[in-house]
N, C-alpha and C positions, 0 to 999 in steps of 0.2 A: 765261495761259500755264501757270500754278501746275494749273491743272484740266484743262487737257490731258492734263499729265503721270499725272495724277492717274488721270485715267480710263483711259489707256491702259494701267498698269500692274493696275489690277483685273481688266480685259477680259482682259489675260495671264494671271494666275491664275485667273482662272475655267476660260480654256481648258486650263489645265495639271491643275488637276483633273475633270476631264469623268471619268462613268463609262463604258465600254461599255453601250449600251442595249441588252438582250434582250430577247426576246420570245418567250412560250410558248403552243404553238397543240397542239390534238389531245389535248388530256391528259384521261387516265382512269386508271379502277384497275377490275380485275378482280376482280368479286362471290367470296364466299367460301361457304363453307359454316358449320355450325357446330362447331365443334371445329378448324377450319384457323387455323394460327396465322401465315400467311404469302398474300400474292400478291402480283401484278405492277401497276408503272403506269407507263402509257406517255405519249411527248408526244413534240414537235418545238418546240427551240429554233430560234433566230439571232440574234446578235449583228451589232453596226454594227463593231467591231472586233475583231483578236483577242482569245479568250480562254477560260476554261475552266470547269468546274463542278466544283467542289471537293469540293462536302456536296451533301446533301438531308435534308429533315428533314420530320415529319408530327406532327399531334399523334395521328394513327390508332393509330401503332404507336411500340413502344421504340426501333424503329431502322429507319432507309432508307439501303440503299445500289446504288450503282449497281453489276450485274452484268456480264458479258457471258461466252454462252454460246460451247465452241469441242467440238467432235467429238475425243476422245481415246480411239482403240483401240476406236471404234464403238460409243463412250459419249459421250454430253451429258452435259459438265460445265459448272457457273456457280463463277466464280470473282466477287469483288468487284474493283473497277478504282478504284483513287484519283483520278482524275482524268478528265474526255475535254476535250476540245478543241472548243474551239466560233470555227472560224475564219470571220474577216471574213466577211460577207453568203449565210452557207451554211447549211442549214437542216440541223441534224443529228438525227437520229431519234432515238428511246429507243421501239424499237417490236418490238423481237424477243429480234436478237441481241445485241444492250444494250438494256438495261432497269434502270428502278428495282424494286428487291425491298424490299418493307414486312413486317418481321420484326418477330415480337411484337407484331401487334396486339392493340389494346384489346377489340376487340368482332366478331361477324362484321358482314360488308359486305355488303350488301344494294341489290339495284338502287333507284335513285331518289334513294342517298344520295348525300355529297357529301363530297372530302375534301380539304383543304387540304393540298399541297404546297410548302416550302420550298426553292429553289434557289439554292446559295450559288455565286455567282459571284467571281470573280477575273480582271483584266483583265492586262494586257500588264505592268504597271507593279506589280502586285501589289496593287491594293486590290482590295478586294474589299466587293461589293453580294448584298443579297437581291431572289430575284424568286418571289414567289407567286401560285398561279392554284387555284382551285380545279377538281378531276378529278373531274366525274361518277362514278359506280360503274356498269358494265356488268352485266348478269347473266352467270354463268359460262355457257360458249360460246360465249361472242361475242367 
């Protein structure tokens, strides 16, 4: 009876710390020239439950943040966004008009190469997990 108990109570902790499991699909980064000290990389999360994307991070560059572009006064402007939302079983893009921006890169990017993106999630509950995929490099125009 002692081991009943026993196990019934770990099986509840387990499930009380479960993380949102994501997954990231389509990711790339846009080829650079040489002297550009900036570009784009795109993906498609989905999470199994509510949750959000906090950070990103690269070793490419000083800094990745997530964008999104809006038409002000028949200007494109990118502002940076602290957070988006990555709700239950919905695939959300990072393919235009959000996007991650890799500021101060190390070196230019070059098709064939390959770059590791860091994506710092945070669940319902507030933990929060990393999820890495590495992003091909496109050639510029594409």
């Amino acid at each position: 009876m002692r081991m009943r108990s026993l196990l019934f109570v770990s099986i509840g902790l387990a499930a009380q710390g479960t993380l949102a499991a994501v997954t990231v699909t389509d990711a790339w980064v846009r080829g650079t020239v040489p002297g550009q000290g900036a570009t784009g990389a795109y993906a498609t999360l989905r999470s199994t439950e509510d949750a959000k994307i906090v950070a990103v991070s690269t070793p490419a560059a000083k800094r990745a943040e997530i964008h999104r572009s809006d038409m002000e006064g028949g200007v494109m402007r990118m502002r940076p966004v602290p957070v988006v939302a990555l709700p239950a079983n919905r695939a959300v893009a990072l393919d235009g008009e959000r996007h991650v921006m890799l500021l101060d890169l190390e070196h230019p990017l070059g098709a064939g190469e390959s770059v590791k993106l860091v994506f710092t999630i945070e669940d319902a509950h507030g933990k929060r997990s990393r999820v890495e995929v590495q992003a091909p490099v496109r050639p510029l125009g594409q």
